[in-house]
C-alpha positions as CSV (number, residue, x, y, z in Angstrom):
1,X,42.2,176.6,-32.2
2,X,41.1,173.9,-29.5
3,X,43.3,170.8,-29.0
4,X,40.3,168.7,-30.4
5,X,40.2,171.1,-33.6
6,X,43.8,170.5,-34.1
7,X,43.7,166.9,-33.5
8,X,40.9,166.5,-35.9
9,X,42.9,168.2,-39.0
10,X,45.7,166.7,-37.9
11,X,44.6,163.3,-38.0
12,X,42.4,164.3,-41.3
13,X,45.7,165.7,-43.0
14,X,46.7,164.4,-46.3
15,X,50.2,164.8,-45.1
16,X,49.9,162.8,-42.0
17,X,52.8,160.6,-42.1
18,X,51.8,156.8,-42.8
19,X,53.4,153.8,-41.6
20,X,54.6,151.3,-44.0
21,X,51.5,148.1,-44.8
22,X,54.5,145.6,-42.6
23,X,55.0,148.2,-39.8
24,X,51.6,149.0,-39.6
25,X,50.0,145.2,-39.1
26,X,52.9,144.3,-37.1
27,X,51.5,146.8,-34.3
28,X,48.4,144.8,-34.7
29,X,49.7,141.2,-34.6
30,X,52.0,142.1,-31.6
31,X,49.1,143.2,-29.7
32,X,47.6,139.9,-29.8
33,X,49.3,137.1,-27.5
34,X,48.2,134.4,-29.0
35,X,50.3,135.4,-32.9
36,X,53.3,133.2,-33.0
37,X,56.8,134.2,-34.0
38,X,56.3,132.2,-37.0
39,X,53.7,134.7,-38.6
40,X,55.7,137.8,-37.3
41,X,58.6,136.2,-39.0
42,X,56.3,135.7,-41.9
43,X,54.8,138.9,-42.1
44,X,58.1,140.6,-42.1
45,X,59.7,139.0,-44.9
46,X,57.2,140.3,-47.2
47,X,59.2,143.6,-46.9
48,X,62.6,142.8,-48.5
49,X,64.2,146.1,-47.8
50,X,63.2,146.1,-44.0
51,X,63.8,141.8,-43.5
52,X,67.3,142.9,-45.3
53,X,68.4,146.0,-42.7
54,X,66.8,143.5,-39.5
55,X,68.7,141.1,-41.0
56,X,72.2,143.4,-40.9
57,X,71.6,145.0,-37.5
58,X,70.7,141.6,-36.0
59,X,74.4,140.1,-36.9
60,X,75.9,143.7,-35.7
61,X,77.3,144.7,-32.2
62,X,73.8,146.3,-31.4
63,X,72.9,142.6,-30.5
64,X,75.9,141.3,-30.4
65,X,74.7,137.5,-30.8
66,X,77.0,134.3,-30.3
67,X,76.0,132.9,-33.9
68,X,75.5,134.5,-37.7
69,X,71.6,135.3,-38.1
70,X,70.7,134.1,-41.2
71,X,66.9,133.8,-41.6
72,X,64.1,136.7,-40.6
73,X,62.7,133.8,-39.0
74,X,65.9,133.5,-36.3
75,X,66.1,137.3,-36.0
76,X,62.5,137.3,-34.4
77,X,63.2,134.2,-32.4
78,X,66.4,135.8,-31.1
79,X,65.2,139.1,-30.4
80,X,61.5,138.6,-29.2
81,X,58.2,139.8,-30.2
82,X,58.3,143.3,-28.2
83,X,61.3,143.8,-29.4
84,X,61.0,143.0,-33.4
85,X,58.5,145.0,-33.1
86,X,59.9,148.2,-31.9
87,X,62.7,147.5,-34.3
88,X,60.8,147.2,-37.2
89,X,59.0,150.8,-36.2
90,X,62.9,152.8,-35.8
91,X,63.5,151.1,-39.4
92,X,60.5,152.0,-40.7
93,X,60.8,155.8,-39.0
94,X,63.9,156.7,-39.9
95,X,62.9,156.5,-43.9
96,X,60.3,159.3,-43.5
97,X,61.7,162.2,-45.6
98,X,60.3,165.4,-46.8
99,X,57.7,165.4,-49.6
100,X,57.5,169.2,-49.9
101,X,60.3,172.0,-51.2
102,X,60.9,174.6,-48.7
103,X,59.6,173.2,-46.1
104,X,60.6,175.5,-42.9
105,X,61.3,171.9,-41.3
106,X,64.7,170.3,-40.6
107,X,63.7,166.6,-41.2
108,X,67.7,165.7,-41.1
109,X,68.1,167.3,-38.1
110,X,65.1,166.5,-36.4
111,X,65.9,162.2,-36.8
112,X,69.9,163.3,-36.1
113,X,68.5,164.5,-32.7
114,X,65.5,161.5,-32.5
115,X,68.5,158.6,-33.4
116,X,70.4,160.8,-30.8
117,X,68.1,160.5,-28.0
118,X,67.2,156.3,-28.9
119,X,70.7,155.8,-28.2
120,X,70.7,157.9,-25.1
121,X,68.0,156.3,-23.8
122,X,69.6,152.7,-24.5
123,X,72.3,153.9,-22.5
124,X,70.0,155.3,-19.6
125,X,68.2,151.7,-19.4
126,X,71.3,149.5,-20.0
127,X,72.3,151.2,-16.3
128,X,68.9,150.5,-14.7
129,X,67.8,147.5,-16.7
130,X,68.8,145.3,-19.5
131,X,66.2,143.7,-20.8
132,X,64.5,145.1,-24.1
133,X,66.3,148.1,-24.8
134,X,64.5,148.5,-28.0
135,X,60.8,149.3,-26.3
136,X,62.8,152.4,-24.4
137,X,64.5,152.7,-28.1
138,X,61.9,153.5,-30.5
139,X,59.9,155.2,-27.7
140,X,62.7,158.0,-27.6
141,X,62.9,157.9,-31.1
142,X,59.9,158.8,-31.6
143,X,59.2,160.8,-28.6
144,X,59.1,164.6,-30.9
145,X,57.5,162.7,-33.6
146,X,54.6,165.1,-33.1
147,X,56.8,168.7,-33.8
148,X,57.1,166.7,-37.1
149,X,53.4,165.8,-37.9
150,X,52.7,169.6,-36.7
151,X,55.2,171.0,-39.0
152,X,53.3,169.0,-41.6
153,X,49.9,170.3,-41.0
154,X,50.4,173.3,-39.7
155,X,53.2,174.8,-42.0
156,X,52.8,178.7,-41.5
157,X,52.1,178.3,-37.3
158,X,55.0,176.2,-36.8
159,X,57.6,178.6,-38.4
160,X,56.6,180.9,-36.7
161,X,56.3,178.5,-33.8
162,X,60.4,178.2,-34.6
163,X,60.7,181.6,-34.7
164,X,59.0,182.4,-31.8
165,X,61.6,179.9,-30.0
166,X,64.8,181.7,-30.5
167,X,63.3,185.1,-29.0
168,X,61.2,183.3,-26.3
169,X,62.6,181.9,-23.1
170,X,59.2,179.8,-22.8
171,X,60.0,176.2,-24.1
172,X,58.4,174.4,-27.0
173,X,55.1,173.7,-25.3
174,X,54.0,176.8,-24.1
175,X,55.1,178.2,-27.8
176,X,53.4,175.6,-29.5
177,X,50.1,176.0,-27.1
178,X,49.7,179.9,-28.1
179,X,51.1,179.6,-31.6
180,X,48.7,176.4,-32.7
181,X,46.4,175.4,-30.1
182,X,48.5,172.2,-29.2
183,X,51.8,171.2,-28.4
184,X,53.6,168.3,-30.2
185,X,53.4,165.8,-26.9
186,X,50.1,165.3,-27.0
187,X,49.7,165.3,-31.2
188,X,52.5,162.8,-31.1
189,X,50.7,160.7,-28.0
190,X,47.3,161.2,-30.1
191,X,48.0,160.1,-33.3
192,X,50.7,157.2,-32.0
193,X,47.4,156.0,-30.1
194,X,45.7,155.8,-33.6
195,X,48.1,154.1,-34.9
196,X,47.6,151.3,-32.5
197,X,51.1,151.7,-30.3
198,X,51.0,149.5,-27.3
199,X,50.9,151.8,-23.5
200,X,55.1,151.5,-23.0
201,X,55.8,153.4,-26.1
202,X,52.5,156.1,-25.7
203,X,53.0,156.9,-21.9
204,X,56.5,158.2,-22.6
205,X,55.6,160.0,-25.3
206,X,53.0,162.1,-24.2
207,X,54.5,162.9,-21.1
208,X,58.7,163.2,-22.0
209,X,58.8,167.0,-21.8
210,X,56.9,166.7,-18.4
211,X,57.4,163.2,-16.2
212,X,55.9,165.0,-13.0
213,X,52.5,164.6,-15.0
214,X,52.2,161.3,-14.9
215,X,50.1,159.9,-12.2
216,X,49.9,156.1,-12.2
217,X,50.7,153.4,-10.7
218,X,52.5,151.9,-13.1
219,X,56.8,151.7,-12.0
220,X,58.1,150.5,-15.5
221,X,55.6,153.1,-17.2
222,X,57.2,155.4,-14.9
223,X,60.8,154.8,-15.2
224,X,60.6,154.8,-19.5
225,X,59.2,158.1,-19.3
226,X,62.1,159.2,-16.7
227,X,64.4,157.6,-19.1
228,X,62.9,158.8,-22.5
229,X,62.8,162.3,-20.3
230,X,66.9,162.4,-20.0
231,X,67.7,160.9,-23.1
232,X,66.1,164.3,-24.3
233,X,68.3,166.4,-22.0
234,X,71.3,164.6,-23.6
235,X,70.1,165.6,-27.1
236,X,69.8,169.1,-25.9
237,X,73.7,168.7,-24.3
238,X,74.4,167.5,-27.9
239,X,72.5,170.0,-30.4
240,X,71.4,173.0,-28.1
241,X,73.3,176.5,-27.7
242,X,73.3,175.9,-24.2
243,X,74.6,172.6,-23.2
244,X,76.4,173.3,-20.1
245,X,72.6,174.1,-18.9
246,X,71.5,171.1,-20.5
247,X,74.5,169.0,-18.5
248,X,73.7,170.5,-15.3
249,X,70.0,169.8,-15.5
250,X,71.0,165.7,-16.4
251,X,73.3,165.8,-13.1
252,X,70.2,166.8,-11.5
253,X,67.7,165.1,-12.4
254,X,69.2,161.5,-13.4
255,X,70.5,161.5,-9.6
256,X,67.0,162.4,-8.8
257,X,64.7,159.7,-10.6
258,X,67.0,156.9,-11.1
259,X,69.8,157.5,-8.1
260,X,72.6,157.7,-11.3
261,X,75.9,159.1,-9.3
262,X,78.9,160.7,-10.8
263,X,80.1,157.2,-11.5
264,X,76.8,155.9,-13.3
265,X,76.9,159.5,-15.5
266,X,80.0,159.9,-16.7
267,X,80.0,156.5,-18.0
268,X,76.9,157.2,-20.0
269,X,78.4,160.7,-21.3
270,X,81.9,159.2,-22.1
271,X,80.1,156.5,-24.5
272,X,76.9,158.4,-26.1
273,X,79.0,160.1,-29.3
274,X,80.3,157.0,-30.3
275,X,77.3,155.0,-29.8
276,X,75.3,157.0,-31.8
277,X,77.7,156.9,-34.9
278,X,77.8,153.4,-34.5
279,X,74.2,153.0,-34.3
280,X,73.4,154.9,-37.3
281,X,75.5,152.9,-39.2
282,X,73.6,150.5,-38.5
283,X,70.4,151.7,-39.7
284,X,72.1,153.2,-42.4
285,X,71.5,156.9,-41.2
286,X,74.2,159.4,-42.2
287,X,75.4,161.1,-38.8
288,X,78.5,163.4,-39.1
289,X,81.1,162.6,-36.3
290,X,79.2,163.6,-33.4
291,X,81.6,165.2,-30.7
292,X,82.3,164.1,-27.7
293,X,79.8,165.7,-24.4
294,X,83.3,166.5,-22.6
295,X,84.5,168.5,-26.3
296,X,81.1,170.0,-26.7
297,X,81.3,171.5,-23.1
298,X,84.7,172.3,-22.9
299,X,84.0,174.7,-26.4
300,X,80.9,176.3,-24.8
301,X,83.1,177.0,-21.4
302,X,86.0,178.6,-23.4
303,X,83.2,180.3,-26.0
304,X,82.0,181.5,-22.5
305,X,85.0,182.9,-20.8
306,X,85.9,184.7,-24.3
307,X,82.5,186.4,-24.5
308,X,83.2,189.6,-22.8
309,X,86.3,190.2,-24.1
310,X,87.6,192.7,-27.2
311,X,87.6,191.7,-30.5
312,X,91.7,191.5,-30.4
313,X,91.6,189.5,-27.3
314,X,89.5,186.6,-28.7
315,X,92.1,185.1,-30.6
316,X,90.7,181.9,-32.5
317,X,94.6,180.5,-32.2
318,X,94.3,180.2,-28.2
319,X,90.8,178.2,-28.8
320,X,92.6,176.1,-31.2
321,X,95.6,175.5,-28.9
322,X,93.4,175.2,-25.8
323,X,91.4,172.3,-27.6
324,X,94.7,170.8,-29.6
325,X,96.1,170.3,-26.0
326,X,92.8,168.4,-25.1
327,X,92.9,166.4,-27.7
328,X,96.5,165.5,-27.1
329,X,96.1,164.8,-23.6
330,X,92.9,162.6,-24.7
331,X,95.0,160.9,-26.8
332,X,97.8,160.1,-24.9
333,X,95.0,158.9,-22.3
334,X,93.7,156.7,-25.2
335,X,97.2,155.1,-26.3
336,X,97.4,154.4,-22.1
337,X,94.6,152.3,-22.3
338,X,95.9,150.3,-25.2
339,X,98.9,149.7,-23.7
340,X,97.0,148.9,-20.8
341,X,95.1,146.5,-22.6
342,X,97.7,144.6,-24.6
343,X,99.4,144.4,-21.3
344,X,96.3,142.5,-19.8
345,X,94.4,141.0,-22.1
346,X,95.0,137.5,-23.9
347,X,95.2,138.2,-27.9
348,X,93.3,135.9,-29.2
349,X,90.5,135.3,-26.9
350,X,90.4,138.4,-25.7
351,X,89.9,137.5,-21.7
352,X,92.1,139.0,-19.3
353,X,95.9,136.7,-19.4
354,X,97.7,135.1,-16.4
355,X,99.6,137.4,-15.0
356,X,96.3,139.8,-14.8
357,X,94.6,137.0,-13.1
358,X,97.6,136.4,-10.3
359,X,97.2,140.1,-9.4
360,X,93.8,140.3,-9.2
361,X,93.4,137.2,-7.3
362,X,96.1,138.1,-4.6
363,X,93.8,141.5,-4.1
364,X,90.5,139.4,-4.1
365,X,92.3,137.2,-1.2
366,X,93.3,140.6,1.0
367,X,89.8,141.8,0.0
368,X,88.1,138.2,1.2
369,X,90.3,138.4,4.5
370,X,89.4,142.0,5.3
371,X,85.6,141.6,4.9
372,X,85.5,138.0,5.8
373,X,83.9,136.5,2.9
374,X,84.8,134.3,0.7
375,X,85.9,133.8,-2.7
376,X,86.2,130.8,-5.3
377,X,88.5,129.8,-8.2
378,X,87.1,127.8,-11.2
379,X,89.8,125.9,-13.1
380,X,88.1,124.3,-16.7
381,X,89.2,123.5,-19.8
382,X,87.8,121.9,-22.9
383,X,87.8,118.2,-23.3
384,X,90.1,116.3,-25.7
385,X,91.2,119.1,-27.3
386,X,94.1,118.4,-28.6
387,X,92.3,115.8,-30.6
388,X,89.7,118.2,-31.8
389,X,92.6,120.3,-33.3
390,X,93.7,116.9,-34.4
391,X,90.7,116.4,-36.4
392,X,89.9,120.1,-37.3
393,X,92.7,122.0,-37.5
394,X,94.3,124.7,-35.1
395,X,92.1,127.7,-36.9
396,X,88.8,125.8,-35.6
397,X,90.4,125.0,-32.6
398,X,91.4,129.1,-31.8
399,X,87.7,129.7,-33.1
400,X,86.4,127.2,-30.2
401,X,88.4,128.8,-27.7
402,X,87.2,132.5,-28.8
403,X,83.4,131.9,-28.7
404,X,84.0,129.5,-25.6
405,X,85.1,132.7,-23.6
406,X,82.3,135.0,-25.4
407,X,79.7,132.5,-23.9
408,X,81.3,132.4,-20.3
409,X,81.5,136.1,-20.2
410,X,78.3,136.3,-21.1
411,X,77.0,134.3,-18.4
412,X,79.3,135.4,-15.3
413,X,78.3,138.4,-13.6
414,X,80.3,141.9,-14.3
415,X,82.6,142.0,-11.3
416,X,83.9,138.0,-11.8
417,X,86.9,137.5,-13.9
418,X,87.8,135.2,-16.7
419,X,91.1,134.6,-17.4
420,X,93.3,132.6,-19.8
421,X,95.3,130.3,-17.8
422,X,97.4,128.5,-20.6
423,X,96.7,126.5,-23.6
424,X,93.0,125.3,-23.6
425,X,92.9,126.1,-19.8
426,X,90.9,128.9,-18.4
427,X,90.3,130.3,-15.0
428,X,87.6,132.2,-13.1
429,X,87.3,134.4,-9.9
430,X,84.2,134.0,-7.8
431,X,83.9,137.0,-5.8
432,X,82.4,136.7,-2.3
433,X,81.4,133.3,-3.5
434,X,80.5,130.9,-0.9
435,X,81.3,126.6,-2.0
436,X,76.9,126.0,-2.9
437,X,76.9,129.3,-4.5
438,X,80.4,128.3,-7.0
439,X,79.2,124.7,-7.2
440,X,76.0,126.0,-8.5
441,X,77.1,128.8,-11.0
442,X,80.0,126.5,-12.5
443,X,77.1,123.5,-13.2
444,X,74.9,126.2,-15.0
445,X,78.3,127.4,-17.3
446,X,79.4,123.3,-17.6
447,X,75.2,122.9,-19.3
448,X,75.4,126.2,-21.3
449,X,78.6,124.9,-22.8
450,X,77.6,121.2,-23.3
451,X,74.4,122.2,-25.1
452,X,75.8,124.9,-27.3
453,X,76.3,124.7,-31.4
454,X,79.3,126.6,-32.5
455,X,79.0,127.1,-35.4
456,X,82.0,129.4,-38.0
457,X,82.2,129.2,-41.8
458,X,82.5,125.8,-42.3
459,X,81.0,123.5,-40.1
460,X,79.2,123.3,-36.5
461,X,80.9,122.0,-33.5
462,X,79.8,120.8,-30.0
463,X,82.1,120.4,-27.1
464,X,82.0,120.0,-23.4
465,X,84.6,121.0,-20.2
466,X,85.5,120.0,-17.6
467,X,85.9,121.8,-14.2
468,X,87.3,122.2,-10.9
469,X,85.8,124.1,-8.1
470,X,87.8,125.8,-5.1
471,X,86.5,127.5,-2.1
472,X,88.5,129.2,0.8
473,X,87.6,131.9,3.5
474,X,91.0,134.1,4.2
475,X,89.5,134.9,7.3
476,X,89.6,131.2,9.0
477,X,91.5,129.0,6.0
478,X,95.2,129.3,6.1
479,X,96.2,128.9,2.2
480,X,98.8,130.2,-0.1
481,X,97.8,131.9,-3.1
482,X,99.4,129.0,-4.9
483,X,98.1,126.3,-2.9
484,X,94.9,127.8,-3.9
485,X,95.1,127.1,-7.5
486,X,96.3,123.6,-7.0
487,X,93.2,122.8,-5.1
488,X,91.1,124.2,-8.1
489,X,93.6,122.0,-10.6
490,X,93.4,119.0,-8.3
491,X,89.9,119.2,-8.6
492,X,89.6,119.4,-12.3
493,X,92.0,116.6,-12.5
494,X,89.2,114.8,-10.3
495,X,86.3,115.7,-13.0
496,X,88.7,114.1,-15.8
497,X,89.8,111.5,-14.0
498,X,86.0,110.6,-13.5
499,X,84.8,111.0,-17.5
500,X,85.0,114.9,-18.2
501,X,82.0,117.1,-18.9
502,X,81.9,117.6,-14.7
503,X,82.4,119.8,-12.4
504,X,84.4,118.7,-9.1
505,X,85.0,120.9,-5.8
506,X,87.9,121.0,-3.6
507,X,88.2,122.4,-0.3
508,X,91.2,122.8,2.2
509,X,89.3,119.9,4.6
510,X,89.6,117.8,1.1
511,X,85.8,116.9,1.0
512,X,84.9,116.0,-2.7
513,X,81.7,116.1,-4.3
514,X,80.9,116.3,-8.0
515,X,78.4,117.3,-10.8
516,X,77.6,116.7,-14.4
């Protein structure tokens, strides 16, 4: 049978999967600029059981927002069109079930390994790029969704499609090419097209099991279907017989299309098993404790070295030991990090403490002096505090402090540090900061601040700080580390002295000049 033959009864198949009515016109709306977030919103909340599960993952750590989400309406405004869009489709997806008894199909397994590779691909694109994750999400999701509509309409071919692929070293394609007439990358691409998916989720689906293929111009086109094309070599690390294959190939290739180094890689491989357990709770999808990429190889490697040996000699108790010694060296490792942790880290905002923040500042200064750069403290702390607890109580006043340091974080970049000072006083480490450079970044932290609504269980709160800027160059300034942070205090005394809600810097030639 032709590809156009199989396409035809595929797409004329009474057991062609079909989308649900708000998943379906949501693909429409979205395509049209003009559609506003009120009728997405709108749209949405006809479906009670999908407006309730975007509702739960919105307020979860997938997203990981300052403030409760309460409405569908704030969900879409928070989380964008693009990207309510591709949400709504992995919710929508990851209901499909079987219809049919004895179906030769592992629908479990196959959205265990589709969830599995959405994750992966998160990770992949949270290393190159931030910004919607949930376009390269749902297009890894869904990017075998054509082995299932296959299976459907071509029940007898594709077992022994499945068959065929545990005697054949061909892969999938070639199998399903002889076996049916067309492989699932192209029925997946075909029929996703029909259902009106926008280019960023199609490209990578019709080209995932071969990125070489794809010949455009078009860089982010290009780098989804690299992505979606790893995040299926990490499914295969996870599921296959073979995954120190698997690992070797994702070593490979992610250094060659996306420059990942050892570094970049291991952090991805380290947090993939988790994240996909805590991701499916999210959506609801039962995943049994998937292992660990370093447990999963370290099995296949001892599996490996057993192989050849007598029945006698392969002694399940020396496995067991090996892998008990592991796990007790991975939790001692753990139990390091705690301690690690509680040693460094404020309790209850959860920043690193002061005595964190002397030590990394006296490296950041021998750093500074040795590449001749320099660096910048931020001393701020939250106006009239003391009578905010007054008037609200201590609890609201710890709450304040919590989300204060959430929204800092979230708006300093990775390798600057925030640390509790003492009290209501916080500090931060500018690295390779020049004085403009500080000046500016503390003036965009001093607006965020002023114009954010804090809101807990009870009531909403607005506040403002007040900060002091320091700038020194080890290289020409002659400073102790001390002196330091009293020119970053004496400068936030300045900003009070002068109304609050500014920022005032300091430097060692005592030149003022002030903001807010």
């Amino acid at each position: 049978m032709a590809n156009r033959e199989v396409l035809k009864t595929v797409l004329d198949s009474p057991s062609l999967p079909t989308l649900p009515t708000v998943a379906s016109k949501l693909i429409s709306i979205t395509s049209n600029p003009e559609t506003s977030m009120a009728e997405i919103a709108h749209l949405i909340s006809k479906d009670i059981a999908i407006s309730a599960k975007i509702l739960k993952i919105a307020n979860s750590s997938f997203y990981s927002f300052s403030s409760k989400i309460s409405t569908v309406h704030q969900a879409v405004s928070n989380i964008g069109k693009n990207a309510i869009r591709s949400l709504v489709l992995s919710v929508s997806f990851l209901t499909i079930k079987t219809n049919y008894k004895n179906e030769v199909f592992d629908y479990e397994k196959h959205w265990q390994k589709s969830l599995s590779a959405a994750v992966a691909a998160k990770l992949i694109m949270a290393e190159i790029d931030k910004t919607d994750p949930e376009e390269i999400f749902i297009a890894a999701l869904l990017q075998d969704i054509g082995g299932l509509i296959l299976a459907r309409a071509f029940p007898q071919q594709y077992e022994q499609t499945l068959i065929a692929l545990t005697d054949d070293k061909r892969d999938i394609i070639e199998i399903e090419r002889r076996i049916i007439g067309a492989d699932h990358a192209l029925i997946g691409y075909e029929v996703t097209r029909n259902w009106g998916f926008p280019a960023e989720l199609l490209v990578p689906i019709q080209f995932h099991h071969n990125p070489e293929s794809y010949k455009e111009g078009n860089n982010k086109l290009r780098t989804a279907t690299n992505v979606v094309y790893l995040s299926g070599m990490i499914t295969n690390i996870l599921f296959s017989n073979k995954p120190q294959d698997y690992h070797q190939q994702f070593l490979e290739k992610s250094g060659k299309m996306l420059g990942f180094d050892n570094t970049v890689i291991n952090r991805i491989l380290r947090k993939v098993h988790t994240e996909i357990a805590e991701v499916a709770s999210f959506f609801d999808f039962q995943i049994q404790n998937p292992k660990p990429v370093e447990e999963i190889l370290q099995e296949a490697n001892i599996a490996l070295s057993l192989i050849n040996l007598s029945y006698e000699q392969m002694n399940k108790e020396l496995i067991a030991a090996k892998m008990e010694l592991q796990k007790l060296a991975n939790d001692l490792e753990e139990k390091n990090k705690r301690l690690e942790k509680l040693a460094n880290i404020d309790g209850l905002t959860d920043v690193y403490n002061h005595r964190y923040f002397q030590n990394f500042l006296e490296t950041e200064i021998r750093r500074s002096l040795r590449k001749k750069t320099s660096v910048s403290l931020v001393l701020f702390d939250v106006d009239h505090f003391k009578k905010f607890n007054d008037s609200y109580g201590h609890p609201a006043g710890d709450f304040i402090l919590k989300e204060l340091c959430k929204l800092v974080k979230k708006n300093l970049r990775d390798y600057d540090l925030i640390a509790r000072y003492g009290g209501e006083e916080f500090i931060l480490v500018l690295v390779e900061t020049a004085a403009e450079d500080a000046a500016e970044i503390t003036e965009k932290l001093r607006e965020v601040i002023a114009s954010h609504i804090f809101i807990d269980d009870i009531n909403e709160y607005k506040v403002t700080a007040s900060f002091g800027v320091a700038t020194m160059s080890p290289a020409k300034d002659e400073f102790k580390q001390g002196d330091f942070i009293d020119f970053a205090d004496k400068a936030l005394y300045e900003s009070k002295k002068k109304g609050r809600n500014k920022i005032t810097a300091y430097t060692h030639k005592k030149r003022w000049f002030g903001k807010g």
